[in-house]
Backbone as XML, in Angstrom:
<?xml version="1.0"?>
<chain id="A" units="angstrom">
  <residue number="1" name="UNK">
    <atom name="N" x="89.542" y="109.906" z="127.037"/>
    <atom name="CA" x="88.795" y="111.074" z="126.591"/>
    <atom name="C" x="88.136" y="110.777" z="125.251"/>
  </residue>
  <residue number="2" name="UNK">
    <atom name="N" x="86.667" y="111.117" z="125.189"/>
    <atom name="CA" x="86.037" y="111.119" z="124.027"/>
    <atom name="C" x="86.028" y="111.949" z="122.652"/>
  </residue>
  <residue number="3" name="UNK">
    <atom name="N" x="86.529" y="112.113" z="121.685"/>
    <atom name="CA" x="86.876" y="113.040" z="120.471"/>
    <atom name="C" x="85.224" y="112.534" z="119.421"/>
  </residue>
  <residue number="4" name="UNK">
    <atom name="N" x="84.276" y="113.093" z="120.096"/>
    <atom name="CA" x="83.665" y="112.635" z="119.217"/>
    <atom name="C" x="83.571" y="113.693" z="117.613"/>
  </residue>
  <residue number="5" name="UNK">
    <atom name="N" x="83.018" y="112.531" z="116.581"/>
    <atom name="CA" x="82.616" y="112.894" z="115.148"/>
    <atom name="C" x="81.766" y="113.883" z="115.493"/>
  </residue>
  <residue number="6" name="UNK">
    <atom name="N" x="82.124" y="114.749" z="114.223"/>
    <atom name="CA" x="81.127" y="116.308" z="114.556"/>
    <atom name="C" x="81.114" y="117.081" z="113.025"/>
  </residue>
  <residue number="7" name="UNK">
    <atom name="N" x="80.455" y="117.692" z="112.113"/>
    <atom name="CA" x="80.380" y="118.776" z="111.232"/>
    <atom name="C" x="80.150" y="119.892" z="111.638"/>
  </residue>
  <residue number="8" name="UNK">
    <atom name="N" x="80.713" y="120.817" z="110.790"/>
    <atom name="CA" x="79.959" y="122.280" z="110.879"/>
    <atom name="C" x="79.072" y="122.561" z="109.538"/>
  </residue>
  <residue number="9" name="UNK">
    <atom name="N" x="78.190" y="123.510" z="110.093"/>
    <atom name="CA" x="77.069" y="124.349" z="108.689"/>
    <atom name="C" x="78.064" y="125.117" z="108.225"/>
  </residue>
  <residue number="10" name="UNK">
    <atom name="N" x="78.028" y="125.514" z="106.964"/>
    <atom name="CA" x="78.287" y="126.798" z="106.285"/>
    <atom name="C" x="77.340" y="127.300" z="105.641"/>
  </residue>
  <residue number="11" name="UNK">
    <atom name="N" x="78.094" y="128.872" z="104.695"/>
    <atom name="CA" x="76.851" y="129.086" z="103.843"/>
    <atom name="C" x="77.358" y="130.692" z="103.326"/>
  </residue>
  <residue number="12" name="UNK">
    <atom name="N" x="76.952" y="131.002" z="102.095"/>
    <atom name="CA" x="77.533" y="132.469" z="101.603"/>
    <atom name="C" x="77.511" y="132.632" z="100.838"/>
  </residue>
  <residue number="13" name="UNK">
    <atom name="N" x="78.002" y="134.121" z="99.523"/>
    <atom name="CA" x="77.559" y="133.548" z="98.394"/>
    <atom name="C" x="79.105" y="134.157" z="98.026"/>
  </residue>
  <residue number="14" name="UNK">
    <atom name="N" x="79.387" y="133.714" z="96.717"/>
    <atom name="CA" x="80.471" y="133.817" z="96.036"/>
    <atom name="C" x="80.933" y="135.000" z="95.671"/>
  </residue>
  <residue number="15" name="UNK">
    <atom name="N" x="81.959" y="135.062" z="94.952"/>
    <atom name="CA" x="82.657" y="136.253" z="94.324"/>
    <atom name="C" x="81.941" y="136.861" z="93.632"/>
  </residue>
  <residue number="16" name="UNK">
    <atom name="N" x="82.035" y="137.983" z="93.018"/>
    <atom name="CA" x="80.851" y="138.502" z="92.187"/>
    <atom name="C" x="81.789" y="138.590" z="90.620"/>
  </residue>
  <residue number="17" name="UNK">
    <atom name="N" x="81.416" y="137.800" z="89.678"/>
    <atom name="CA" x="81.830" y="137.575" z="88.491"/>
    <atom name="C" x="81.225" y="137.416" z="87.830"/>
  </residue>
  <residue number="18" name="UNK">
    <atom name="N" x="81.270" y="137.584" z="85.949"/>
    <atom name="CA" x="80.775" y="138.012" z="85.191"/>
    <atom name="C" x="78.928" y="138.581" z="85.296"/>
  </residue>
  <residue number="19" name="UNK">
    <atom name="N" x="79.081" y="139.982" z="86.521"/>
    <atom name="CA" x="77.928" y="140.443" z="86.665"/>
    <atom name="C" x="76.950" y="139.746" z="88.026"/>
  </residue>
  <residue number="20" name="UNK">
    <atom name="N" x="77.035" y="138.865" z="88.104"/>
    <atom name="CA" x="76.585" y="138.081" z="89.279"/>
    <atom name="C" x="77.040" y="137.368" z="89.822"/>
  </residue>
  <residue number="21" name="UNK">
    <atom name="N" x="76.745" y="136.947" z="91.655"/>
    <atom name="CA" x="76.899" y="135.934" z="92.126"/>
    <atom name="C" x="76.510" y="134.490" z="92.314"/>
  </residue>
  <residue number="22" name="UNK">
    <atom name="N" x="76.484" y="133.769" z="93.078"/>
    <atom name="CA" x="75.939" y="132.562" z="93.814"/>
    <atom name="C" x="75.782" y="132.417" z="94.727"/>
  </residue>
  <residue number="23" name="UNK">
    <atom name="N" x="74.442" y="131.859" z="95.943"/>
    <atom name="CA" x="74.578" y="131.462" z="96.851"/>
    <atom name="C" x="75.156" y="130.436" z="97.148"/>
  </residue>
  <residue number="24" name="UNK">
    <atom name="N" x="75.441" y="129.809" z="97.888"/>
    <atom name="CA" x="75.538" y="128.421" z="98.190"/>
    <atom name="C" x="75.601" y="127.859" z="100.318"/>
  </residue>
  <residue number="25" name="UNK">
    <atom name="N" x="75.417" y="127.132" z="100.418"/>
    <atom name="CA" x="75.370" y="126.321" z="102.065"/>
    <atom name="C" x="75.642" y="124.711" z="101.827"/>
  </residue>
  <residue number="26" name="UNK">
    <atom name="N" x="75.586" y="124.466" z="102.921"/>
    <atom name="CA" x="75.583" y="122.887" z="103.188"/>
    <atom name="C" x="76.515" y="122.695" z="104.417"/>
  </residue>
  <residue number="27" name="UNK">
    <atom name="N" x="76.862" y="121.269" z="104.848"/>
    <atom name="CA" x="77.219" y="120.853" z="106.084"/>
    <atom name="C" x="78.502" y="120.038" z="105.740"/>
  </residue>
  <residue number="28" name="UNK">
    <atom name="N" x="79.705" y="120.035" z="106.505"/>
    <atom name="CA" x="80.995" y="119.828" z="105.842"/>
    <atom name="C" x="81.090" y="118.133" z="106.383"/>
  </residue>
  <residue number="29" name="UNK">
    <atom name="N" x="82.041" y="117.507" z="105.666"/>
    <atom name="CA" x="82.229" y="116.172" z="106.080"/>
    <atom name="C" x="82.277" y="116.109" z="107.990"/>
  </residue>
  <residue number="30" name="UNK">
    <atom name="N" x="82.512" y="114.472" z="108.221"/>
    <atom name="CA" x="82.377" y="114.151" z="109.332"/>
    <atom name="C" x="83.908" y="114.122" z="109.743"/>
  </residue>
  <residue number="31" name="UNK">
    <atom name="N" x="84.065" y="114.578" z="110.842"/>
    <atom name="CA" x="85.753" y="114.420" z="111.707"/>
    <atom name="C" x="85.583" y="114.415" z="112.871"/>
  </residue>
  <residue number="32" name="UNK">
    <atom name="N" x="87.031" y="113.454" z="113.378"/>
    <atom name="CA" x="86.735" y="113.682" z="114.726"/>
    <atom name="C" x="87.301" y="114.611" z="115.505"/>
  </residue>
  <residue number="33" name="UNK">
    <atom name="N" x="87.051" y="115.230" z="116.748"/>
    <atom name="CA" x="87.738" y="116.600" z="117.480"/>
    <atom name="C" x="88.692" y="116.128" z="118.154"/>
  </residue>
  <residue number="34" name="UNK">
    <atom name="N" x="89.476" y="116.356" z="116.952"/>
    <atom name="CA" x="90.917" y="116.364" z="117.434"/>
    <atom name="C" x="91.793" y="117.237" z="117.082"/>
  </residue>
  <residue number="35" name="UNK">
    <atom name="N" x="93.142" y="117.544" z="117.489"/>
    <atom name="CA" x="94.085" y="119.253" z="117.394"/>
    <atom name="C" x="94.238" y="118.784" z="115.647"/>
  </residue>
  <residue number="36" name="UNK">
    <atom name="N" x="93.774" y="119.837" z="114.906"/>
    <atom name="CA" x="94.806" y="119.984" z="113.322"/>
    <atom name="C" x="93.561" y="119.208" z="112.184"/>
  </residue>
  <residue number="37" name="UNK">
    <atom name="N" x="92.252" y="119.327" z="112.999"/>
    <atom name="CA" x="91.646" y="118.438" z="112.024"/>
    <atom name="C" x="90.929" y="119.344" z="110.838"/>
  </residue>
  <residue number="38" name="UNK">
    <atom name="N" x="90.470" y="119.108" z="110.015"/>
    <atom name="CA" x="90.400" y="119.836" z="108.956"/>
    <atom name="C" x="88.651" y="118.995" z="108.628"/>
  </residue>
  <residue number="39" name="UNK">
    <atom name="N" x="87.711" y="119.293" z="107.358"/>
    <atom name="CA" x="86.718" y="118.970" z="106.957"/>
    <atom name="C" x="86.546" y="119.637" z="105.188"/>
  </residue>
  <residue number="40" name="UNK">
    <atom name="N" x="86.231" y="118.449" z="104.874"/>
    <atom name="CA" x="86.111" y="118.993" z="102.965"/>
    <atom name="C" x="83.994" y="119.205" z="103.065"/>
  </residue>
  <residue number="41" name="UNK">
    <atom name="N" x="83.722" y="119.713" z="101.560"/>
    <atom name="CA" x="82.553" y="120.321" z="101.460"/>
    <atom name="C" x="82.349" y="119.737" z="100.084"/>
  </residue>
  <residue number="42" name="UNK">
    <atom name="N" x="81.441" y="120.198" z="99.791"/>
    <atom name="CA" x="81.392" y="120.109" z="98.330"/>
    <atom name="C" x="79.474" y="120.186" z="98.076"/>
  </residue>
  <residue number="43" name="UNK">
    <atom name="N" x="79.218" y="120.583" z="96.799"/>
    <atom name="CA" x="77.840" y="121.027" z="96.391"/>
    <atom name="C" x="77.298" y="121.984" z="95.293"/>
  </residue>
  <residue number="44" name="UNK">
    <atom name="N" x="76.662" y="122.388" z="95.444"/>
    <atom name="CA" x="75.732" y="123.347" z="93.579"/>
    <atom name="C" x="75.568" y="124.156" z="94.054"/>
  </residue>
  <residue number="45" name="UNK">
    <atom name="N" x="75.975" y="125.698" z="93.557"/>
    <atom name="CA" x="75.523" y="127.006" z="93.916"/>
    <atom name="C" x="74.276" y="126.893" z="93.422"/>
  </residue>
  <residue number="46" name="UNK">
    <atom name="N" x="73.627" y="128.230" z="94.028"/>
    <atom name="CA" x="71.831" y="128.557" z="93.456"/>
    <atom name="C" x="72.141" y="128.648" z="92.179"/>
  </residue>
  <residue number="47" name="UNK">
    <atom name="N" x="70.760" y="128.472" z="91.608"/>
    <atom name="CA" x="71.133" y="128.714" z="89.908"/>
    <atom name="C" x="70.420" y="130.390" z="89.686"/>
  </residue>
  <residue number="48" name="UNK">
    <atom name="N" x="71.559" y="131.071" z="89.384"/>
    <atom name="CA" x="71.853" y="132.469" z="89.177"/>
    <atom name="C" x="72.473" y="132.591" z="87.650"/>
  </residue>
  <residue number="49" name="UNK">
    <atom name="N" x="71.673" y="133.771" z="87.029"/>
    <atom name="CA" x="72.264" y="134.519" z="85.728"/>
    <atom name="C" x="72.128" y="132.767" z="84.801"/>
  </residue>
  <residue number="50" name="UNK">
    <atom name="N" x="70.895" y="132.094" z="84.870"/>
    <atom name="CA" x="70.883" y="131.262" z="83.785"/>
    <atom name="C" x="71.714" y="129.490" z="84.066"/>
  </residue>
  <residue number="51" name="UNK">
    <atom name="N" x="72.498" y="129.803" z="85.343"/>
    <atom name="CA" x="73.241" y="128.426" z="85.448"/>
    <atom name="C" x="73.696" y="128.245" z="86.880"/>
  </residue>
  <residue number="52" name="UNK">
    <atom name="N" x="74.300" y="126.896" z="87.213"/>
    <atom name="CA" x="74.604" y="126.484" z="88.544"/>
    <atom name="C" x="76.343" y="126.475" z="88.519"/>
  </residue>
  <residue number="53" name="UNK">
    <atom name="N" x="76.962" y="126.522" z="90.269"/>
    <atom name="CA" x="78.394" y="125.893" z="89.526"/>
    <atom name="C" x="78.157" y="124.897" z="89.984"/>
  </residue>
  <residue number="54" name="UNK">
    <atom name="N" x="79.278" y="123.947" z="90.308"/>
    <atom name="CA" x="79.868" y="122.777" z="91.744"/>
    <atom name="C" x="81.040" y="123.330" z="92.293"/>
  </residue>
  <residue number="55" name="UNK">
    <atom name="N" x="81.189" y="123.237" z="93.054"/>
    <atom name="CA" x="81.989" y="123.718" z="94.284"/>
    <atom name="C" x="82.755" y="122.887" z="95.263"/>
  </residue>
  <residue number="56" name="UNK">
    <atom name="N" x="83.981" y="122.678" z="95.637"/>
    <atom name="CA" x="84.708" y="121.946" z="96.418"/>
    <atom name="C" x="85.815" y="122.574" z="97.399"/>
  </residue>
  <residue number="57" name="UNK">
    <atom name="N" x="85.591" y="122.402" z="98.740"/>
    <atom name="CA" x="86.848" y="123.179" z="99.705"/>
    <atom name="C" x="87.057" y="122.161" z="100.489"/>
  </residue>
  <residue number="58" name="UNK">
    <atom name="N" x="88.582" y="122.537" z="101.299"/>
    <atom name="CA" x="89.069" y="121.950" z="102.350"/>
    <atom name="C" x="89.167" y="123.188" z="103.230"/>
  </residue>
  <residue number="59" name="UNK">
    <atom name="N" x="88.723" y="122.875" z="104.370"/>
    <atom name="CA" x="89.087" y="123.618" z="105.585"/>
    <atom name="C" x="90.250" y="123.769" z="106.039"/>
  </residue>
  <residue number="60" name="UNK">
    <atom name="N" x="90.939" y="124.724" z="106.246"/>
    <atom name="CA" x="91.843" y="125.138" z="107.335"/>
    <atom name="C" x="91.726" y="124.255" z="109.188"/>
  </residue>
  <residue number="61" name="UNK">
    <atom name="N" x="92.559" y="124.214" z="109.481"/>
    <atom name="CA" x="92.388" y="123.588" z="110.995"/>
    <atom name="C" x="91.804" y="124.085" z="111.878"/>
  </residue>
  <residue number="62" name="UNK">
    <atom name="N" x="91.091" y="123.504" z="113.217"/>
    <atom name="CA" x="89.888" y="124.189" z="113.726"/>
    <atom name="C" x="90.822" y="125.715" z="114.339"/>
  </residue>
  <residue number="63" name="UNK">
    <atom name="N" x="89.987" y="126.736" z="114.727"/>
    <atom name="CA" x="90.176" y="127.839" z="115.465"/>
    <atom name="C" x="89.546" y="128.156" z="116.676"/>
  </residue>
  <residue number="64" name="UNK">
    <atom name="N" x="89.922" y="127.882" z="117.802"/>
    <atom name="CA" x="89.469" y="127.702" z="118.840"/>
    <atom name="C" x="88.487" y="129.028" z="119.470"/>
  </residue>
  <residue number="65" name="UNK">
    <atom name="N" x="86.995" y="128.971" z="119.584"/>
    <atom name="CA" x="86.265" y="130.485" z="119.896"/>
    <atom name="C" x="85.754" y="130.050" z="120.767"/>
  </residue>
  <residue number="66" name="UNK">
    <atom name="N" x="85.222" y="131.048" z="122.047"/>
    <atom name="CA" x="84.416" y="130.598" z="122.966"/>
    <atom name="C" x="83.195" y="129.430" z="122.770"/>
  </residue>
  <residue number="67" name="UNK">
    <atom name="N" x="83.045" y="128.440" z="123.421"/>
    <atom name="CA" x="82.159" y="127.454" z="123.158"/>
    <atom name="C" x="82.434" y="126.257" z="122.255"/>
  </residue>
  <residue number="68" name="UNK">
    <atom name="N" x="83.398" y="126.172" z="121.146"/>
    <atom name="CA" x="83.732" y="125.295" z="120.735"/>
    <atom name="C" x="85.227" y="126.191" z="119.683"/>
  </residue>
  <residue number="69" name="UNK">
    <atom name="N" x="84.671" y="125.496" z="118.155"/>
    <atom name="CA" x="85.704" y="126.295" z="117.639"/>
    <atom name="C" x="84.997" y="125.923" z="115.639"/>
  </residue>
  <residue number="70" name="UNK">
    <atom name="N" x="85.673" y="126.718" z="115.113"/>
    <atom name="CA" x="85.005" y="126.873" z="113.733"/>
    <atom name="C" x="86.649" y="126.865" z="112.717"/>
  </residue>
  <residue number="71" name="UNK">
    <atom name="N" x="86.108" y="126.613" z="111.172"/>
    <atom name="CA" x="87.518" y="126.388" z="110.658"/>
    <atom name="C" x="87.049" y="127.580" z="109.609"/>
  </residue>
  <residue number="72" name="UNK">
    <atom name="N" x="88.063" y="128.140" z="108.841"/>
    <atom name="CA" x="87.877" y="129.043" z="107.866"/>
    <atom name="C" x="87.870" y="128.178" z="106.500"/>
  </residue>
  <residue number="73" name="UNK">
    <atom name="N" x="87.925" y="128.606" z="105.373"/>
    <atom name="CA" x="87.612" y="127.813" z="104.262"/>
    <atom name="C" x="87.856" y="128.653" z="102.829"/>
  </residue>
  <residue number="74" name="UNK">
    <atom name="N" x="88.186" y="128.394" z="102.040"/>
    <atom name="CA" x="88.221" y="128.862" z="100.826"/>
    <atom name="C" x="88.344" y="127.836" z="99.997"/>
  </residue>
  <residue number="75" name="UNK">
    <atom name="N" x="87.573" y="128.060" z="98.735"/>
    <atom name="CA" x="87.481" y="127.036" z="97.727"/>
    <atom name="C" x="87.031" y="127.914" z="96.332"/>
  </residue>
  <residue number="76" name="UNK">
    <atom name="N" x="86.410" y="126.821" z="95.442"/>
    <atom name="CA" x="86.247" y="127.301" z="94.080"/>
    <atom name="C" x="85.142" y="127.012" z="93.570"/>
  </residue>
  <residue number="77" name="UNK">
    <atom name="N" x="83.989" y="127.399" z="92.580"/>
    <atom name="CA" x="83.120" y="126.927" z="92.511"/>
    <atom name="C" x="83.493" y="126.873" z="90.540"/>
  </residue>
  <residue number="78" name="UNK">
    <atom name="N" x="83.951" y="125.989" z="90.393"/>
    <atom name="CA" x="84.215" y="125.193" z="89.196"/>
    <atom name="C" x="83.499" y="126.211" z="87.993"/>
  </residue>
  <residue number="79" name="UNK">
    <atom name="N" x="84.509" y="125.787" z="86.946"/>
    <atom name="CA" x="84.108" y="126.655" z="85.229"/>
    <atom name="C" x="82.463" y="125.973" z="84.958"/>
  </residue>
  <residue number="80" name="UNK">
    <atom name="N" x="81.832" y="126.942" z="84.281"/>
    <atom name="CA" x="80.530" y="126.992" z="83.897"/>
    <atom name="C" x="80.316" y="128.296" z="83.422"/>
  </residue>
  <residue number="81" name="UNK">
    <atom name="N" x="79.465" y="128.111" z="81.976"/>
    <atom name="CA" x="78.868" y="129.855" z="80.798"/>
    <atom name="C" x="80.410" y="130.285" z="80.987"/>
  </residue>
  <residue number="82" name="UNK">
    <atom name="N" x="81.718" y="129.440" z="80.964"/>
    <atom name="CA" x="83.238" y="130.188" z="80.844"/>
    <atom name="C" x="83.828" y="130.753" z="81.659"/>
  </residue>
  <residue number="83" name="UNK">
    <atom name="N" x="83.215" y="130.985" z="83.004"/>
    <atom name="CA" x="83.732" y="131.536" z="83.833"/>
    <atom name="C" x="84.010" y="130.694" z="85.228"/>
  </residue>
  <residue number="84" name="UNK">
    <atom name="N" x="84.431" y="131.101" z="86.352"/>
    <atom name="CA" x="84.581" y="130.950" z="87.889"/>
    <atom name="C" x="84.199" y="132.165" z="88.611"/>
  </residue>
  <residue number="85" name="UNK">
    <atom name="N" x="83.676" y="130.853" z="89.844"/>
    <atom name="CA" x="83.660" y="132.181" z="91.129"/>
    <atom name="C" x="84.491" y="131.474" z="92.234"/>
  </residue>
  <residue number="86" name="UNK">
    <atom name="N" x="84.685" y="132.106" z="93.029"/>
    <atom name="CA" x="85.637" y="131.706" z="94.748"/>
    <atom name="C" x="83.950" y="131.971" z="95.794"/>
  </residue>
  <residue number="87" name="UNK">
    <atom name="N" x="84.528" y="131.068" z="96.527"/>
    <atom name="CA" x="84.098" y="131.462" z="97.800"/>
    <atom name="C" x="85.133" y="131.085" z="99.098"/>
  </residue>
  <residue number="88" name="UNK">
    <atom name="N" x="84.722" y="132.106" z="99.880"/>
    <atom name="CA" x="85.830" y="131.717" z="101.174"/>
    <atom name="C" x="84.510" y="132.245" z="102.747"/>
  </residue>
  <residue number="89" name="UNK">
    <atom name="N" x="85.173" y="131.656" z="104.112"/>
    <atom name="CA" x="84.435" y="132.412" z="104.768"/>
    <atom name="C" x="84.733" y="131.450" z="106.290"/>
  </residue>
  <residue number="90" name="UNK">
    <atom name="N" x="84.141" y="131.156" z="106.892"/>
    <atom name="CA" x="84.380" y="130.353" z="108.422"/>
    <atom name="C" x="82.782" y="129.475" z="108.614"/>
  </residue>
  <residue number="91" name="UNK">
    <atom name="N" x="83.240" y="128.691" z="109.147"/>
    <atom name="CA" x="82.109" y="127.018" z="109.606"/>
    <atom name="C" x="81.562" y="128.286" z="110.851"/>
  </residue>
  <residue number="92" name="UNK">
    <atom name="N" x="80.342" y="127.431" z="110.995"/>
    <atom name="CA" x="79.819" y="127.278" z="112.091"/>
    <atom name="C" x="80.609" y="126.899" z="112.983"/>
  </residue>
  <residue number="93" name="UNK">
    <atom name="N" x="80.197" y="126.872" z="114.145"/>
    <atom name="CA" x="80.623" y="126.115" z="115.567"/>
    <atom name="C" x="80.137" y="124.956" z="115.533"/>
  </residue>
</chain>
């Protein structure tokens, strides 16, 4: 049986802290489909309220939905102007 390499899209915007948010998207590392596999991210929110963050998550293990399956995610989008934001949310298929 073939497990081929595969990513998912994401995309959303952050917590809402000191007054504003961030967008952010991008496409998560490469894995192969297999039970318990997981995918990291990483990237620059929009530049909002004057500045950007960087941002880094690990996925949760896939969740099986009609047609394939998607992982959930929560991460952090790193100190910048003194503060943090979170983001959390689910991959694509």
């Amino acid at each position: 049986m073939y497990y081929g390499l595969h990513t998912h899209r994401y995309n959303g915007d952050t917590t809402f802290n000191f007054g504003h948010t961030h967008g952010y998207s991008g496409i998560t590392s490469y894995n192969y489909d297999i039970r318990g596999h997981i995918h990291n991210a990483y990237g620059i929110t929009t530049f909002d309220n004057g500045h950007t963050h960087y941002y880094y998550f690990i996925t949760g293990p896939e969740i099986e939905v009609a047609g394939g399956h998607i992982h959930y995610y929560e991460g952090i989008a790193l100190i910048n102007n003194r503060h943090v934001h979170y983001l959390y949310g689910y991959t694509s298929r």
